[in-house]
CHARMM internal coordinates of N, CA and C (Angstrom, degrees):
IC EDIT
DIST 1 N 1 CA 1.4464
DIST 1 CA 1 C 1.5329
ANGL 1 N 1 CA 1 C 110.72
DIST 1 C 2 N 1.4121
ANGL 1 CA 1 C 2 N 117.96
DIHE 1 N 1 CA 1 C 2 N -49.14
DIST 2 N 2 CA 1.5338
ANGL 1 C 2 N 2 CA 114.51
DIHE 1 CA 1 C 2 N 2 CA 161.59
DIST 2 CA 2 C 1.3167
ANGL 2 N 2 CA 2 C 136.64
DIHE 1 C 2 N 2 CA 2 C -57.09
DIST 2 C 3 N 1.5204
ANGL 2 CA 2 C 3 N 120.74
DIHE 2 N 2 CA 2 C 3 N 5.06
DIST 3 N 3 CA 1.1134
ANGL 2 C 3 N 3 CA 147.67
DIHE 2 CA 2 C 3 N 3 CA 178.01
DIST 3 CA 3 C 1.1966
ANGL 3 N 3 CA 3 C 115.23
DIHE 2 C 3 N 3 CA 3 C -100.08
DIST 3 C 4 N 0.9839
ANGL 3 CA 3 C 4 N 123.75
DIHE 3 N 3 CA 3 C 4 N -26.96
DIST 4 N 4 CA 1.4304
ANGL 3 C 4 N 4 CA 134.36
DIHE 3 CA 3 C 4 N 4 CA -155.16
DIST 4 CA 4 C 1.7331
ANGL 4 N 4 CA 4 C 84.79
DIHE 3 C 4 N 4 CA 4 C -117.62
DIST 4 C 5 N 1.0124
ANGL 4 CA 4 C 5 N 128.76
DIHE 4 N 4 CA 4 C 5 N -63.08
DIST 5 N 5 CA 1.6071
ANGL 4 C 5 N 5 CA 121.13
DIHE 4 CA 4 C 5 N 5 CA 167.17
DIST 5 CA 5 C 1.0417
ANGL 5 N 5 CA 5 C 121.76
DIHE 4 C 5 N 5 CA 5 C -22.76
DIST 5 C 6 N 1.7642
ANGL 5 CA 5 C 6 N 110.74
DIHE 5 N 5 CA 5 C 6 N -75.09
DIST 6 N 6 CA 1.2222
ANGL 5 C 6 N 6 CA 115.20
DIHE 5 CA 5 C 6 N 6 CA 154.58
DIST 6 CA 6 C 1.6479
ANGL 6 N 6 CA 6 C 135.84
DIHE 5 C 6 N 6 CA 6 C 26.50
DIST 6 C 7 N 1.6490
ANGL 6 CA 6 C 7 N 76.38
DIHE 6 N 6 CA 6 C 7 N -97.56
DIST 7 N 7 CA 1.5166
ANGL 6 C 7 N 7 CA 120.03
DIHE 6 CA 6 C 7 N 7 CA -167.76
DIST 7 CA 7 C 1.3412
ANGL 7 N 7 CA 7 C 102.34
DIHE 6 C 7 N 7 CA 7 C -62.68
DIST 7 C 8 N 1.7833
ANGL 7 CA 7 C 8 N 110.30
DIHE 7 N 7 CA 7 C 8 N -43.90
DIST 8 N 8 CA 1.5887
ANGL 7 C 8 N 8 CA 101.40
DIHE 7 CA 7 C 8 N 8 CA 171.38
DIST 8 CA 8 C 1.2434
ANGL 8 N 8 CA 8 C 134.97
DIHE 7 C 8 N 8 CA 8 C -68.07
DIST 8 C 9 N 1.5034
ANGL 8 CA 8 C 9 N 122.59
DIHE 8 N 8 CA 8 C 9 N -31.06
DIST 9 N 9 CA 1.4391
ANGL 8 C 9 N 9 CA 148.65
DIHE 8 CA 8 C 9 N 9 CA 156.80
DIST 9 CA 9 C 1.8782
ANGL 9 N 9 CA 9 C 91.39
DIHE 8 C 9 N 9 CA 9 C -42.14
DIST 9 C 10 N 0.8799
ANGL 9 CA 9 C 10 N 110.96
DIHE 9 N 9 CA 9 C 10 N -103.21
DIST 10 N 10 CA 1.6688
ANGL 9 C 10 N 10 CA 112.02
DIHE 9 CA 9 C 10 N 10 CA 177.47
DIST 10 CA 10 C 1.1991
ANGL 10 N 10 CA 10 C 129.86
DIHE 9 C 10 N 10 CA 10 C -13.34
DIST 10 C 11 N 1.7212
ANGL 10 CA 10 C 11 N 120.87
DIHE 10 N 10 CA 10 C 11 N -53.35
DIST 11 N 11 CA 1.0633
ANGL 10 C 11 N 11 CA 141.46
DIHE 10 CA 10 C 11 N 11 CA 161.30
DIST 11 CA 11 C 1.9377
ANGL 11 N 11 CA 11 C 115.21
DIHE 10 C 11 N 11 CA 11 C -34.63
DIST 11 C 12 N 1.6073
ANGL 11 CA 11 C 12 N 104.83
DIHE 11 N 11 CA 11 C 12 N -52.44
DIST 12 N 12 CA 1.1971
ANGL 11 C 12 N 12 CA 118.25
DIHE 11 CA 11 C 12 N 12 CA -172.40
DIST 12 CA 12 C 1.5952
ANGL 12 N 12 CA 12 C 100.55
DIHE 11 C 12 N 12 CA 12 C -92.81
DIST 12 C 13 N 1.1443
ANGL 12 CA 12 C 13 N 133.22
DIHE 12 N 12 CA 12 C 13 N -0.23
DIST 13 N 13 CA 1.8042
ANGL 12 C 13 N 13 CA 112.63
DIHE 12 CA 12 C 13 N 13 CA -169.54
DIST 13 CA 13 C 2.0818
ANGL 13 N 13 CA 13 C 77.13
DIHE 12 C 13 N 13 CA 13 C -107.86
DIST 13 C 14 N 1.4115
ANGL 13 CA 13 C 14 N 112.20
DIHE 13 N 13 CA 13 C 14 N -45.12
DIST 14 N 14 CA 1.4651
ANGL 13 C 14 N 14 CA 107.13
DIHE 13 CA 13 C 14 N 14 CA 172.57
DIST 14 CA 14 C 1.5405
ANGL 14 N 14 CA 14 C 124.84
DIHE 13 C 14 N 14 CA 14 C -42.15
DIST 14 C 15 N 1.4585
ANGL 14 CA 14 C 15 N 113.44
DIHE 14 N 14 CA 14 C 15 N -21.78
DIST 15 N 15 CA 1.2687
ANGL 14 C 15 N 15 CA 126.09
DIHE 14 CA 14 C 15 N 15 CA 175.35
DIST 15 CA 15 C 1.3974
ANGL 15 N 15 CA 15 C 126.94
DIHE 14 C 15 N 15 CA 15 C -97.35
DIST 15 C 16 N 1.5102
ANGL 15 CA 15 C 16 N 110.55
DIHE 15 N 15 CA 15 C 16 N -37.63
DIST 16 N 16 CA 1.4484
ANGL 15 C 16 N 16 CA 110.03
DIHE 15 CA 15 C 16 N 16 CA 142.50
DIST 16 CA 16 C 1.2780
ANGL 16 N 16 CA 16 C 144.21
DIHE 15 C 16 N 16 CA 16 C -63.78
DIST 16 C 17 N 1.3432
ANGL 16 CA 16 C 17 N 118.26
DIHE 16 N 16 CA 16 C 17 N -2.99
DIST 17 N 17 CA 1.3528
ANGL 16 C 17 N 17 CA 119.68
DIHE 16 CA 16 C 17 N 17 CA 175.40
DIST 17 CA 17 C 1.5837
ANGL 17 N 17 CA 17 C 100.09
DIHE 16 C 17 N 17 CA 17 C -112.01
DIST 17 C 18 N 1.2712
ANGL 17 CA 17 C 18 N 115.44
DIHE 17 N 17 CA 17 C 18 N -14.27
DIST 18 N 18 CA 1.7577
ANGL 17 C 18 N 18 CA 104.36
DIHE 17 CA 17 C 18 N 18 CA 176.71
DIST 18 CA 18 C 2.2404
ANGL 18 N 18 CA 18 C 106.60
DIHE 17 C 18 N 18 CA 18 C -78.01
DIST 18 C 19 N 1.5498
ANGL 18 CA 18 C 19 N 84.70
DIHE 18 N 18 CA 18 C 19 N -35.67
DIST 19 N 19 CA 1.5544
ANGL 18 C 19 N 19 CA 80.08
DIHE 18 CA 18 C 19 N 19 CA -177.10
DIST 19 CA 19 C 1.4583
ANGL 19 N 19 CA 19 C 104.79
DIHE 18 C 19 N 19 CA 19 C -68.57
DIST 19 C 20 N 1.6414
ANGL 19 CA 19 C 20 N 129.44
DIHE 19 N 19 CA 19 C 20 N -44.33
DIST 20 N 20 CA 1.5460
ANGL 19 C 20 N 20 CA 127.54
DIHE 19 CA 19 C 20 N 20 CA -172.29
DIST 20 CA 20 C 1.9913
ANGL 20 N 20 CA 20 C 86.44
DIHE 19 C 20 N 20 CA 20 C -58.03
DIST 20 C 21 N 0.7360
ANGL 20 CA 20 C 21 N 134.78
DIHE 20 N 20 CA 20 C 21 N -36.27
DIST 21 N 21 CA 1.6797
ANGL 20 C 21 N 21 CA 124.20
DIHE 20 CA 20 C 21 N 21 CA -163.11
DIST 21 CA 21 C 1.7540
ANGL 21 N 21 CA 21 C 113.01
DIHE 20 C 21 N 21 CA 21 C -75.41
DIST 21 C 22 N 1.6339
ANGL 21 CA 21 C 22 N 115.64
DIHE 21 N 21 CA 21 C 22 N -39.73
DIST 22 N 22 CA 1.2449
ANGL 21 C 22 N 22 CA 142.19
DIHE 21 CA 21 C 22 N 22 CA 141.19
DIST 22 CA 22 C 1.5752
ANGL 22 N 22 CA 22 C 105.18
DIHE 21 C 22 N 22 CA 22 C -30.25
DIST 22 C 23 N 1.5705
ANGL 22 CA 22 C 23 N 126.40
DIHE 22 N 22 CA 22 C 23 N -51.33
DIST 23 N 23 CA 1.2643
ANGL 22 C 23 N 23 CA 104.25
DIHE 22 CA 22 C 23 N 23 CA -174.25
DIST 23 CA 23 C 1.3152
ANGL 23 N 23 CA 23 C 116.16
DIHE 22 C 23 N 23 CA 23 C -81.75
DIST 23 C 24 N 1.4101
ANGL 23 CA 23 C 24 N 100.65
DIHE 23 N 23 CA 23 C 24 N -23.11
DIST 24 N 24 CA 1.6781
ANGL 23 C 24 N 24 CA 109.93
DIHE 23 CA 23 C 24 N 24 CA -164.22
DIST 24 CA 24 C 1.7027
ANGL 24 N 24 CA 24 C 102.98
DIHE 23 C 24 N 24 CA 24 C -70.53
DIST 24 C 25 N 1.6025
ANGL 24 CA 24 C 25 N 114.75
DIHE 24 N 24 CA 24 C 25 N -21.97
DIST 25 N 25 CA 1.3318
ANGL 24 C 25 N 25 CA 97.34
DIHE 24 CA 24 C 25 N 25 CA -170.80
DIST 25 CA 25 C 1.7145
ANGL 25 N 25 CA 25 C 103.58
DIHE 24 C 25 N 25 CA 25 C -95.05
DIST 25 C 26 N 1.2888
ANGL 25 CA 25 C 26 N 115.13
DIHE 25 N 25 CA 25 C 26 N 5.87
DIST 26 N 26 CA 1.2257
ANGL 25 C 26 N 26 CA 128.64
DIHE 25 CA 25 C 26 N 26 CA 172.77
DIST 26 CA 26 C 1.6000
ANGL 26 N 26 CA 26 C 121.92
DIHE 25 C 26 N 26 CA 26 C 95.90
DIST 26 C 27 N 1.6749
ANGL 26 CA 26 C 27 N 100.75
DIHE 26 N 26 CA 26 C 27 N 26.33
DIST 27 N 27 CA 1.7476
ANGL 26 C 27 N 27 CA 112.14
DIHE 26 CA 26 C 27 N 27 CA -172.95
DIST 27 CA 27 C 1.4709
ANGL 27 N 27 CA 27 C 98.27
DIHE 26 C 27 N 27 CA 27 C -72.63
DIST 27 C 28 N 1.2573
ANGL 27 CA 27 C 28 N 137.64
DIHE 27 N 27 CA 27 C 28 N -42.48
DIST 28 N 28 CA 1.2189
ANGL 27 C 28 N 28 CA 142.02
DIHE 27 CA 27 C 28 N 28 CA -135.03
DIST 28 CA 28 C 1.8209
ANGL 28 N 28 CA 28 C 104.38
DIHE 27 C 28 N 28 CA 28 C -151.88
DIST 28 C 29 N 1.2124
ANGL 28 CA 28 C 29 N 122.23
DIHE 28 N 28 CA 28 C 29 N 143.14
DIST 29 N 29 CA 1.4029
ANGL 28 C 29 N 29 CA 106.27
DIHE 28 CA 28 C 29 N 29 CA 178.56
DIST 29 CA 29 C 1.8005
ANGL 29 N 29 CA 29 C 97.50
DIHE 28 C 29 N 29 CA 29 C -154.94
DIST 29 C 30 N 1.3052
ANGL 29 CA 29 C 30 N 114.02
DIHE 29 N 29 CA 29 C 30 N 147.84
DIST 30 N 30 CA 1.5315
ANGL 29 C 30 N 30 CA 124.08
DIHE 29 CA 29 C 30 N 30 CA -163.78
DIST 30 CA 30 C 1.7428
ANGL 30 N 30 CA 30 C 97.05
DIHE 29 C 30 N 30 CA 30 C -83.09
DIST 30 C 31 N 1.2444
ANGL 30 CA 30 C 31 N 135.80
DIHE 30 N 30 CA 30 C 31 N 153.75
DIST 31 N 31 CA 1.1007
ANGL 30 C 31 N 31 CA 144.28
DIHE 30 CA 30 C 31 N 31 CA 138.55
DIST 31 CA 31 C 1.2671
ANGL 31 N 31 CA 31 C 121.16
DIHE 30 C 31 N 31 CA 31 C -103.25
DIST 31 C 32 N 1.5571
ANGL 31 CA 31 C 32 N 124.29
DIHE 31 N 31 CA 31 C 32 N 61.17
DIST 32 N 32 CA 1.5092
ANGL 31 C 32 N 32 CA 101.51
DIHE 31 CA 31 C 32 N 32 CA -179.80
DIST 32 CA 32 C 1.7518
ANGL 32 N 32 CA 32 C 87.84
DIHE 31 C 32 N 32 CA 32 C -137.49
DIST 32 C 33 N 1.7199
ANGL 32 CA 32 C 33 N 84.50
DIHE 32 N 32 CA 32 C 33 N 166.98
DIST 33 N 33 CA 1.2600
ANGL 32 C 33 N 33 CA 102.04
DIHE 32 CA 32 C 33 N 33 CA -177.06
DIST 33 CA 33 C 1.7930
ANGL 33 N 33 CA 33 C 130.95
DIHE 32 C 33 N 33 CA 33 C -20.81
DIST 33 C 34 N 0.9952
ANGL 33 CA 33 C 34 N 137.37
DIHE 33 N 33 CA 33 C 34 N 165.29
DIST 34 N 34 CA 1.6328
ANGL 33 C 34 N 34 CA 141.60
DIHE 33 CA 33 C 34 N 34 CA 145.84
DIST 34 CA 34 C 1.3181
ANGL 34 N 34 CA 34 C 89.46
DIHE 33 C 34 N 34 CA 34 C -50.87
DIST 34 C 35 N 0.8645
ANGL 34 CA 34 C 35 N 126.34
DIHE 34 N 34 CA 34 C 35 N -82.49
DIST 35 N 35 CA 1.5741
ANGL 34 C 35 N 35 CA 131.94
DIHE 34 CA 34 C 35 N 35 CA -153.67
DIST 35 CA 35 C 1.5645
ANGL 35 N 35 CA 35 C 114.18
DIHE 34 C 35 N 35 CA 35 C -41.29
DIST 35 C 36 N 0.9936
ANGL 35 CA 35 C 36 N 120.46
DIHE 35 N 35 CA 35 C 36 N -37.19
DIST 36 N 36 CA 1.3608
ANGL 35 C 36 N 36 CA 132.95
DIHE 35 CA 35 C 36 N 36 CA -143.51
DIST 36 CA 36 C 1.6374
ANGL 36 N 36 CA 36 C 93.83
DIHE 35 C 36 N 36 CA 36 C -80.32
DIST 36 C 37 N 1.9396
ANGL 36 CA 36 C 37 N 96.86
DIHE 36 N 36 CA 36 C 37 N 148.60
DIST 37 N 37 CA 1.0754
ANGL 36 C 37 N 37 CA 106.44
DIHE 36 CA 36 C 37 N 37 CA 168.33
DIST 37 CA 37 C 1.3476
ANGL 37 N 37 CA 37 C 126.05
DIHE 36 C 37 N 37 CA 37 C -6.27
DIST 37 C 38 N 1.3393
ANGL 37 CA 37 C 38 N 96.86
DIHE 37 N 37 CA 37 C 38 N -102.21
DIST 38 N 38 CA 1.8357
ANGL 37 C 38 N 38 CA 147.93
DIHE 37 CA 37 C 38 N 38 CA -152.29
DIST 38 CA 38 C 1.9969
ANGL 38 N 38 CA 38 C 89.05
DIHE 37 C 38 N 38 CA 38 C -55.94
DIST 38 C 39 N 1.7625
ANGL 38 CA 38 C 39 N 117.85
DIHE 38 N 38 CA 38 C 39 N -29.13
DIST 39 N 39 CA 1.3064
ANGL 38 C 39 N 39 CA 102.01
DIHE 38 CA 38 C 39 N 39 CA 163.00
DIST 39 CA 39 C 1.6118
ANGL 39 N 39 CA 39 C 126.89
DIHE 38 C 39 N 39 CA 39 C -65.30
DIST 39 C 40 N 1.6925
ANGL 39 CA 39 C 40 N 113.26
DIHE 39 N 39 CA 39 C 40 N 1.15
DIST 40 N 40 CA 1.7012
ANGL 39 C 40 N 40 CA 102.67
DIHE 39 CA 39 C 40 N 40 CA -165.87
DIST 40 CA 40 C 1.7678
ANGL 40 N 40 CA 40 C 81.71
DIHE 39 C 40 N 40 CA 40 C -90.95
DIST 40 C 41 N 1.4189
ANGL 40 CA 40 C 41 N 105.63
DIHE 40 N 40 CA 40 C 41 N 157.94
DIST 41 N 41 CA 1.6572
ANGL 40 C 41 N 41 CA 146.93
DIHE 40 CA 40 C 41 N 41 CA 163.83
DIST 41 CA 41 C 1.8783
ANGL 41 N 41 CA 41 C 85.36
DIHE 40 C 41 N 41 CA 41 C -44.81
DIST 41 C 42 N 1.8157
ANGL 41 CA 41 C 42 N 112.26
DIHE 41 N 41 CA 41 C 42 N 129.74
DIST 42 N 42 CA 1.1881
ANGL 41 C 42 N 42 CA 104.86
DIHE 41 CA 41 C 42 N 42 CA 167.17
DIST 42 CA 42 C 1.7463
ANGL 42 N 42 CA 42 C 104.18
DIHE 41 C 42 N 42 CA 42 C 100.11
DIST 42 C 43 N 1.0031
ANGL 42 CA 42 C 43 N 99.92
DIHE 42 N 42 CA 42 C 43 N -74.41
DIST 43 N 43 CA 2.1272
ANGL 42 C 43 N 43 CA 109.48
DIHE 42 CA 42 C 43 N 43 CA 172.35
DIST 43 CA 43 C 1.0906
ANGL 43 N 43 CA 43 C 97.69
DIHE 42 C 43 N 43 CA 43 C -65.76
DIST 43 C 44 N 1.2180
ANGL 43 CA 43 C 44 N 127.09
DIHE 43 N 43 CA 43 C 44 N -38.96
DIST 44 N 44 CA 1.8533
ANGL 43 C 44 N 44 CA 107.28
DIHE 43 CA 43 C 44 N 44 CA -148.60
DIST 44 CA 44 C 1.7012
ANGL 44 N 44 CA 44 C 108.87
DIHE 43 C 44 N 44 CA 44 C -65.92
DIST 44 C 45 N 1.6935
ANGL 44 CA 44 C 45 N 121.00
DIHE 44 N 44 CA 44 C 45 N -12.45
DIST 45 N 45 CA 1.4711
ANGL 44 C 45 N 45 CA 128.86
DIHE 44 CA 44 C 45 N 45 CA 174.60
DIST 45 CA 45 C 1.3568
ANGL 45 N 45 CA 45 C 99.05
DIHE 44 C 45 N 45 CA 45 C -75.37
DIST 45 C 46 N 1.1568
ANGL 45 CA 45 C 46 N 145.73
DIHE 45 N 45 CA 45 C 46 N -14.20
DIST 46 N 46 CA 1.7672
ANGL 45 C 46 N 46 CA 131.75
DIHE 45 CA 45 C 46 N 46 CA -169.72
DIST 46 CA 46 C 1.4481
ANGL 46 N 46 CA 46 C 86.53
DIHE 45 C 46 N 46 CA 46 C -114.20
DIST 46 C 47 N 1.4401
ANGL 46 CA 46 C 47 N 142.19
DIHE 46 N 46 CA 46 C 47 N 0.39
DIST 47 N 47 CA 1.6832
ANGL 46 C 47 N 47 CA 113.21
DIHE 46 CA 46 C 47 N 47 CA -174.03
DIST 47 CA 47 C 1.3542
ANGL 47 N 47 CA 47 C 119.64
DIHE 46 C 47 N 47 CA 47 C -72.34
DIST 47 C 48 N 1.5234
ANGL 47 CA 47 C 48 N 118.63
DIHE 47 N 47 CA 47 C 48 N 17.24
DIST 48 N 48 CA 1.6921
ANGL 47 C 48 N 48 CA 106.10
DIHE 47 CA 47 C 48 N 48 CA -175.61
DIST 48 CA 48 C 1.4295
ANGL 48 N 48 CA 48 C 90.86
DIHE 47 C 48 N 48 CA 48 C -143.36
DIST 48 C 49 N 1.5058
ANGL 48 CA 48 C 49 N 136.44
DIHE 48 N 48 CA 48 C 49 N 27.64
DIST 49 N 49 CA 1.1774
ANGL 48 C 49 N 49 CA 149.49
DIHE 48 CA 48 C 49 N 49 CA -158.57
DIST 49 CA 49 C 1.5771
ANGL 49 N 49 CA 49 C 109.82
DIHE 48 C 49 N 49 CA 49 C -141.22
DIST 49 C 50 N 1.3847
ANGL 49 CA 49 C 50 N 103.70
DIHE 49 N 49 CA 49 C 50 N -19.06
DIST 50 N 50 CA 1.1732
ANGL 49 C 50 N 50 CA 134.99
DIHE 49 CA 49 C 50 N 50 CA -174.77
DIST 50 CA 50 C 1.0602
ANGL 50 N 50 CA 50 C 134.17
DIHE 49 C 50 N 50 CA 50 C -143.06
DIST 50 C 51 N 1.3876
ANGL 50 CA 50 C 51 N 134.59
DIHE 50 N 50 CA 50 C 51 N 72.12
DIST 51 N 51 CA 1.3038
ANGL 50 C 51 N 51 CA 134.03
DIHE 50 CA 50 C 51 N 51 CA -146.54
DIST 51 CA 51 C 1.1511
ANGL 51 N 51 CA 51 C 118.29
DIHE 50 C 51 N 51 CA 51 C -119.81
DIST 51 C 52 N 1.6242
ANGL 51 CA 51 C 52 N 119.35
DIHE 51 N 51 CA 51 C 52 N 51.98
DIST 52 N 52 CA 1.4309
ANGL 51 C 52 N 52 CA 118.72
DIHE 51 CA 51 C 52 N 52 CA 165.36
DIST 52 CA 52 C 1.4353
ANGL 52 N 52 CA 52 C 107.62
DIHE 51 C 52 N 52 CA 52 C -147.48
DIST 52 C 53 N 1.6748
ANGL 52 CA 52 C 53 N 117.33
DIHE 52 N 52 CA 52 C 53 N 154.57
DIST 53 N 53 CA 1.5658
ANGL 52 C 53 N 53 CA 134.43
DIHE 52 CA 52 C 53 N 53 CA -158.71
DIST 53 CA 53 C 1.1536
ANGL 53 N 53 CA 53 C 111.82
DIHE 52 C 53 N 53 CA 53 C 74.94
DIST 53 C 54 N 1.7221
ANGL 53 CA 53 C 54 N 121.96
DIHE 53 N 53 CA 53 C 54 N 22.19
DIST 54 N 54 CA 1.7484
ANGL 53 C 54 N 54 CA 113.79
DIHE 53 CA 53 C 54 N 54 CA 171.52
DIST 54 CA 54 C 1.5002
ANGL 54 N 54 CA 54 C 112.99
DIHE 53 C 54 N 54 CA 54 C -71.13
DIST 54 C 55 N 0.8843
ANGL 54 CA 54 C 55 N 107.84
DIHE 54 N 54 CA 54 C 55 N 124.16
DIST 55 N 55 CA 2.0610
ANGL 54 C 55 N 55 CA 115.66
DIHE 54 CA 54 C 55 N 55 CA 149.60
DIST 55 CA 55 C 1.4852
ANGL 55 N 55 CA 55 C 132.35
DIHE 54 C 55 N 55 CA 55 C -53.51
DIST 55 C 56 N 1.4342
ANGL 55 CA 55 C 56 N 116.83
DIHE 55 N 55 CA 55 C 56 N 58.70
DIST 56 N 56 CA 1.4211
ANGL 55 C 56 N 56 CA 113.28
DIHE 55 CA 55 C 56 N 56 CA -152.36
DIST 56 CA 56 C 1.5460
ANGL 56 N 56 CA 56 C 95.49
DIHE 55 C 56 N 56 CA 56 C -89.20
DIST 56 C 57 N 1.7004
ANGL 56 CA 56 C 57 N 114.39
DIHE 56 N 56 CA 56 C 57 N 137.00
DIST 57 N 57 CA 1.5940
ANGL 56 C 57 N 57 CA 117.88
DIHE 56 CA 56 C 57 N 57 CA 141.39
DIST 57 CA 57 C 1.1488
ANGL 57 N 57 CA 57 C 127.74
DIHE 56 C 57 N 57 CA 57 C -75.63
DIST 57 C 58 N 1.8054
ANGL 57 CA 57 C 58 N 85.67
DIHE 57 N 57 CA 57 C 58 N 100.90
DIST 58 N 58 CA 1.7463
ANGL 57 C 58 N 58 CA 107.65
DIHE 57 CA 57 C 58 N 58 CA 158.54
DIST 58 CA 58 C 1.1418
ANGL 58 N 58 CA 58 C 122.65
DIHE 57 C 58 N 58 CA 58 C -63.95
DIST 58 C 59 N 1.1534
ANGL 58 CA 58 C 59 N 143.71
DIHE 58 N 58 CA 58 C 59 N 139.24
DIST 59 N 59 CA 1.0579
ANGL 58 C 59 N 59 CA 149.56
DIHE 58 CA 58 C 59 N 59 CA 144.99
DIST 59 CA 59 C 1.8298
ANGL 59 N 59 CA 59 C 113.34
DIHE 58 C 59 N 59 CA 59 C -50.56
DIST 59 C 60 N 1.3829
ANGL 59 CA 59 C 60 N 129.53
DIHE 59 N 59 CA 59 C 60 N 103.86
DIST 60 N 60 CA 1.3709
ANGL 59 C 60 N 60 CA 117.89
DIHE 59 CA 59 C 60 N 60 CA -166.04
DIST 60 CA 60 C 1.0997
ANGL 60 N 60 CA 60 C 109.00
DIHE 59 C 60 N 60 CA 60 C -25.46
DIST 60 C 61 N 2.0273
ANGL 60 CA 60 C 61 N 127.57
DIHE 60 N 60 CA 60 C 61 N -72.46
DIST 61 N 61 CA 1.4219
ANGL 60 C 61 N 61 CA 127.74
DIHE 60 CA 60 C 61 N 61 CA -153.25
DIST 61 CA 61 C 1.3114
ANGL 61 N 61 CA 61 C 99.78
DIHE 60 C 61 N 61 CA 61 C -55.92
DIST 61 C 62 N 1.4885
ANGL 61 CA 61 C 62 N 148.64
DIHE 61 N 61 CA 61 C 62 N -23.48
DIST 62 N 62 CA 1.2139
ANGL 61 C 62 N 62 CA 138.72
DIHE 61 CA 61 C 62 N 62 CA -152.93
DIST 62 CA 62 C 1.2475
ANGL 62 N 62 CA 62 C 125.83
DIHE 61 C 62 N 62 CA 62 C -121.80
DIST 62 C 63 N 1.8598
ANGL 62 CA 62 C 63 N 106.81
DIHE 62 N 62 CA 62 C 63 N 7.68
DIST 63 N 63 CA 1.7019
ANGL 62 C 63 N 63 CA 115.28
DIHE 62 CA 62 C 63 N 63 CA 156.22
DIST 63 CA 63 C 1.1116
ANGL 63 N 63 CA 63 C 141.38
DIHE 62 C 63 N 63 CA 63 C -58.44
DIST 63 C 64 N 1.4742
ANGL 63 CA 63 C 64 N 110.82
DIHE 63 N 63 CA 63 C 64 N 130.74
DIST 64 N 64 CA 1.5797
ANGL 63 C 64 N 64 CA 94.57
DIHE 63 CA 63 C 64 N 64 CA -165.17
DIST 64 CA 64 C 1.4178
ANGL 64 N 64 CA 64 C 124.22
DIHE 63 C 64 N 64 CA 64 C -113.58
DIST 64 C 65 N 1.2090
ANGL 64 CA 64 C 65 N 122.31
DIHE 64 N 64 CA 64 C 65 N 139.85
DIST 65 N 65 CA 1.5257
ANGL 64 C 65 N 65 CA 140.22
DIHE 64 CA 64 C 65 N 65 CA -143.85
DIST 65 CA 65 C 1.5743
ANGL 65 N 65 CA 65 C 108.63
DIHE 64 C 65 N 65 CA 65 C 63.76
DIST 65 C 66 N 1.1861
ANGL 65 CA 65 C 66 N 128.73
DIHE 65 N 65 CA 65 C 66 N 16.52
DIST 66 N 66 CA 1.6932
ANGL 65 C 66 N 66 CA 111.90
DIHE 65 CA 65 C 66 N 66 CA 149.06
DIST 66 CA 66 C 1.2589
ANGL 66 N 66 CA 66 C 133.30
DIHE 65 C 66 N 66 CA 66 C -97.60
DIST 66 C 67 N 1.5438
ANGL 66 CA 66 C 67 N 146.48
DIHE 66 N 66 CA 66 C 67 N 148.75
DIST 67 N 67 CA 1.3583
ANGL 66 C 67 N 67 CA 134.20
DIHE 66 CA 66 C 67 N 67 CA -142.05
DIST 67 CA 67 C 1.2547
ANGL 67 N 67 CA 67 C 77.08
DIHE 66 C 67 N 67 CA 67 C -134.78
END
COOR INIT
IC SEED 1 N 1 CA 1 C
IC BUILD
């Protein structure tokens, strides 16, 4: 069972650091707030690994579920 943990732990930090590397070469790029998490030093490798509590700038007309 600790093996298999492991491997999943690994699996996912291997995946967060390929997507933070993806951004750095400019494949992919975040739109969310200043504020937000995934902008502090340390988070910013899990923000596409982890994709909930972002601060995204909406553009008003294009929020979704607000009337």
């Amino acid at each position: 069972m600790r093996r298999v943990a492991a491997g999943l732990a690994g699996m996912y930090l291997t995946a967060a650091l390929m997507t933070r590397l993806a951004e750095a070469m400019g494949m992919r790029s975040c739109g969310c707030a200043d504020d937000c998490w995934c902008k502090k030093p340390g988070l910013s490798a899990f923000r596409w690994v982890f994709p909930r509590g972002h601060h995204i700038n909406w553009p008003d007309d294009t929020r979704p579920f607000v009337k």
